[in-house]
N, C-alpha and C positions, 0 to 999 in steps of 0.2 A: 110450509113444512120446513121447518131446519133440522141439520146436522147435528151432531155431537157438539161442534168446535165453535155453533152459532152463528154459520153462515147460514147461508139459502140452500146449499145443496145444487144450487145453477151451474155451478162453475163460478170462483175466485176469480176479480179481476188481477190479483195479486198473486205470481207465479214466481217460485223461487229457479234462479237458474244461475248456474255457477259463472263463478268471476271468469274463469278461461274463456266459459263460451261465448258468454257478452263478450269480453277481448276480440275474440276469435272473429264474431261479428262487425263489430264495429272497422277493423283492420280489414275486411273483405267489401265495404261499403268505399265509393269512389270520396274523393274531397271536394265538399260542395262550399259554395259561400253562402253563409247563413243569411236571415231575412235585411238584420242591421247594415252587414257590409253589401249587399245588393242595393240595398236604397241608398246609399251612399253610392256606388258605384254609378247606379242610374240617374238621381239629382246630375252626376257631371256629365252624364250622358244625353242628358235632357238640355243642359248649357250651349254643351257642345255642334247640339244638331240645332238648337236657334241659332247658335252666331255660323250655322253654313258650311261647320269643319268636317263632320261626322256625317255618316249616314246609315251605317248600317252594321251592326254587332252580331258575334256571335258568342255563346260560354260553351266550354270544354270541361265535364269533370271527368276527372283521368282518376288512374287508380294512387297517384303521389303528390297530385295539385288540381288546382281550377283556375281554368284562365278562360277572362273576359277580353274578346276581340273584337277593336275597333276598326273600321276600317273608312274608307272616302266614297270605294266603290265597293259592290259584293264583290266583282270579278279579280281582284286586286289582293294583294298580300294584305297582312293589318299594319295599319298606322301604329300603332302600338298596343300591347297587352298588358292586361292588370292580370298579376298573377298572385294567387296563394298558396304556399308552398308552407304547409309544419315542418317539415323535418330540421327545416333551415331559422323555426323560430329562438330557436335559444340562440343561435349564430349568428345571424346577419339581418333575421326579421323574417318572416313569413310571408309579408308582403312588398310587390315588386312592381314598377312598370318599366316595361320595357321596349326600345322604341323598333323601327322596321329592319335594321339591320342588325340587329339582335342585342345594343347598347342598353346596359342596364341604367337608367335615368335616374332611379331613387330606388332605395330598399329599405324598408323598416318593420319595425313590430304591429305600429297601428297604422290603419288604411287610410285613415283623414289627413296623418301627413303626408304618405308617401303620396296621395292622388293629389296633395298642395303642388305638387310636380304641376300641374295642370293651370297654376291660378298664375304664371307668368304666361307672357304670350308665346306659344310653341306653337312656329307654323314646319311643314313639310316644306323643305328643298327639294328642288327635282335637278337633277343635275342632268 
């Protein structure tokens, strides 16, 4: 049986809903890293724990960014974090890493170069 309008009369997968309120949604959702900059993130992650540097991560989506933590040990601060941050993409780039005393190492707009941070040999000092 169909409607007037030539649907099925089930219910439209197609629902009109005003611009404010998508906004309004989208602004109430945390900041995730999408599928591209995860596999990208994990490829260096996967590097990193064959050559014996890394061992254990964790991701934080917060309500202003998303930061990926690497660390040596769990019990330990991170060695360093990949961070995403929009608010700061038209300014200084959205993405960041940053090492364990809070040095910003590289910031840019796309993730491949700012994680190039990674492709010289960066070891921990321990002083």
């Amino acid at each position: 049986m169909t409607d007037d309008s030539g649907g099925t009369g089930d219910g439209d997968a197609s629902a009109i809903i005003p611009l404010h309120e998508a906004r309004r949604e989208r602004l109430d959702q945390p900041v995730r890293f999408d599928r591209r900059e995860l596999d990208q993130i994990l490829r260096l992650y996967g590097r990193m724990v064959a050559a014996n540097e890394w061992r254990d991560y964790a991701i934080d989506h917060l309500a202003d960014r998303a930061v990926f933590s690497v660390f040596r040990r769990t019990s330990e601060v991170p060695l360093f974090q990949i961070v995403k941050d929009p608010k700061l993409a038209r300014k200084q780039g959205a993405f960041a890493v940053i090492a364990a005393g809070g040095r910003i190492l590289k910031r840019g707009q796309e993730l491949g170069r700012v994680l190039g941070v990674f492709d010289s040999k960066l070891k921990l000092v321990e002083a």
